[in-house]
C-alpha positions as CSV (number, residue, x, y, z in Angstrom):
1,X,175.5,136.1,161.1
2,X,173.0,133.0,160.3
3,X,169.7,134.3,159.9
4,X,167.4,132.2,162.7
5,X,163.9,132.2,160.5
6,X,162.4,128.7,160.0
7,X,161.6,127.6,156.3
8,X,158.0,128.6,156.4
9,X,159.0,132.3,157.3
10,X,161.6,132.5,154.3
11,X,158.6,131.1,152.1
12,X,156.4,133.9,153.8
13,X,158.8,136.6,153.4
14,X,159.5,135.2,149.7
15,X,155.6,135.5,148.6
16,X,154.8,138.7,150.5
17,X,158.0,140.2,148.3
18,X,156.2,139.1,145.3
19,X,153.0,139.7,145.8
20,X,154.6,143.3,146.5
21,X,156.1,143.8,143.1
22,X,153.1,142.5,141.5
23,X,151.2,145.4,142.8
24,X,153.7,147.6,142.3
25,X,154.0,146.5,138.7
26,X,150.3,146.4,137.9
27,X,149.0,149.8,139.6
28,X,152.0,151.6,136.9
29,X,150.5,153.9,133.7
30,X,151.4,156.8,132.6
31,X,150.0,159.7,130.4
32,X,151.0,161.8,127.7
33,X,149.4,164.9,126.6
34,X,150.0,167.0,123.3
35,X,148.1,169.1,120.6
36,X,144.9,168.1,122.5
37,X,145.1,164.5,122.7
38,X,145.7,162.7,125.7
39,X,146.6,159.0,126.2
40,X,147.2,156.7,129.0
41,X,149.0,153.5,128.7
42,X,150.1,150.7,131.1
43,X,153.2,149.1,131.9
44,X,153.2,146.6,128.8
45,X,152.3,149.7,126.5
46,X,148.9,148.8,126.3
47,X,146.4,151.8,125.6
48,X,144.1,152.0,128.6
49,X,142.8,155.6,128.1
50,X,142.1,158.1,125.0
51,X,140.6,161.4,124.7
52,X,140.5,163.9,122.2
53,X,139.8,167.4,122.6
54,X,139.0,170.2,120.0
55,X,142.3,170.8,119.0
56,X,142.7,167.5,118.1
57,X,139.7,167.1,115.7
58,X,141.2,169.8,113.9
59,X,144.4,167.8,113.0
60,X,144.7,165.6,109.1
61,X,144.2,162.2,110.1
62,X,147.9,161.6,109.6
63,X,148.6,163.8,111.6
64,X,146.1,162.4,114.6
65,X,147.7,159.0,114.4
66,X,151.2,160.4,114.3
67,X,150.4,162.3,117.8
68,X,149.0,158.8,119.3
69,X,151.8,157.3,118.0
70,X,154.3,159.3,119.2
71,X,152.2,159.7,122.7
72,X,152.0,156.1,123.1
73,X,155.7,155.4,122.8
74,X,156.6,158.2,124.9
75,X,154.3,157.1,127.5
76,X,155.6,153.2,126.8
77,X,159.2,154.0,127.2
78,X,158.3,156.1,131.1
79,X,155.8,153.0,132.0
80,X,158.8,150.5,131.3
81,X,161.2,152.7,133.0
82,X,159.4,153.2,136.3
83,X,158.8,149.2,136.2
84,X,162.1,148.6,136.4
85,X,162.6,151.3,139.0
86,X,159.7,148.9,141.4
87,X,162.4,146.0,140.5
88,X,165.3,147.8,141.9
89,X,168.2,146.5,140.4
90,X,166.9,143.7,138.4
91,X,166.6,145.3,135.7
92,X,169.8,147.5,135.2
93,X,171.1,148.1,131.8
94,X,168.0,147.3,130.3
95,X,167.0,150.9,129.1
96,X,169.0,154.1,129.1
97,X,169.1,156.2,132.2
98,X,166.6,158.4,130.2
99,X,163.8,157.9,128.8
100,X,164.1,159.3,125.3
101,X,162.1,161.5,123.1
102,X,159.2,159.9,121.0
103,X,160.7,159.2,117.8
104,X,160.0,162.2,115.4
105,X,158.6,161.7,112.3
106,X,159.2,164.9,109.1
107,X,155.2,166.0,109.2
108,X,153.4,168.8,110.1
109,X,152.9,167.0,113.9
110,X,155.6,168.7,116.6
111,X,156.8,166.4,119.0
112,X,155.1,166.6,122.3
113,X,157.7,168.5,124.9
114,X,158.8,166.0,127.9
115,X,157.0,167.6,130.7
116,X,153.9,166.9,129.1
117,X,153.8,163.3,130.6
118,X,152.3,162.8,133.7
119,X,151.8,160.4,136.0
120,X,148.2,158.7,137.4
């Protein structure tokens, strides 16, 4: 079956697709939350958000910045994901069907437990 649009509603239909995934890409973040510290990050990784709680000012400073750290990749790794879930397809095979566990470092820190990303 030909498909009867003219040029100028393929070019419509072409934008309005991209102008979609644009959105869809740019409203993404996602949050992670563990031993009081809670950061948000956006679909290239960048940290958008950072808080601190009581717990948190309790921590060494090694072990702070080895929360964040861990936080921020976690919360990296699920942005990137659910970017390539707004692409459909485009990206397959890109990442693992998972996204894995901050990598843990041999400190005082624990790892922060999956469910304890959310989504904004």
């Amino acid at each position: 079956m030909a498909d009867e649009r003219s040029v100028e509603q393929l070019l419509d239909d072409a934008d309005a697709a991209e102008s979609s995934y644009s959105a869809g890409l740019a409203a993404i973040t996602k949050s992670a939350s563990a031993d009081g510290v809670d950061v948000t990050v956006d679909l290239h990784g960048k940290l958008i958000g950072l808080r601190f709680a009581r717990p948190a000012l309790e921590l060494t400073p090694a072990a702070l910045s080895g929360v964040v750290r861990r936080l921020v990749a976690w919360a990296s790794a699920a942005a990137l994901a659910d970017g390539l879930a707004v692409l459909g397809g485009l990206g397959e095979g890109l990442l693992p069907p998972a996204v894995p566990a901050p990598p843990s470092e041999e400190d005082e820190t624990p790892t922060p437990a999956p469910w304890a990303v959310t989504v904004h």
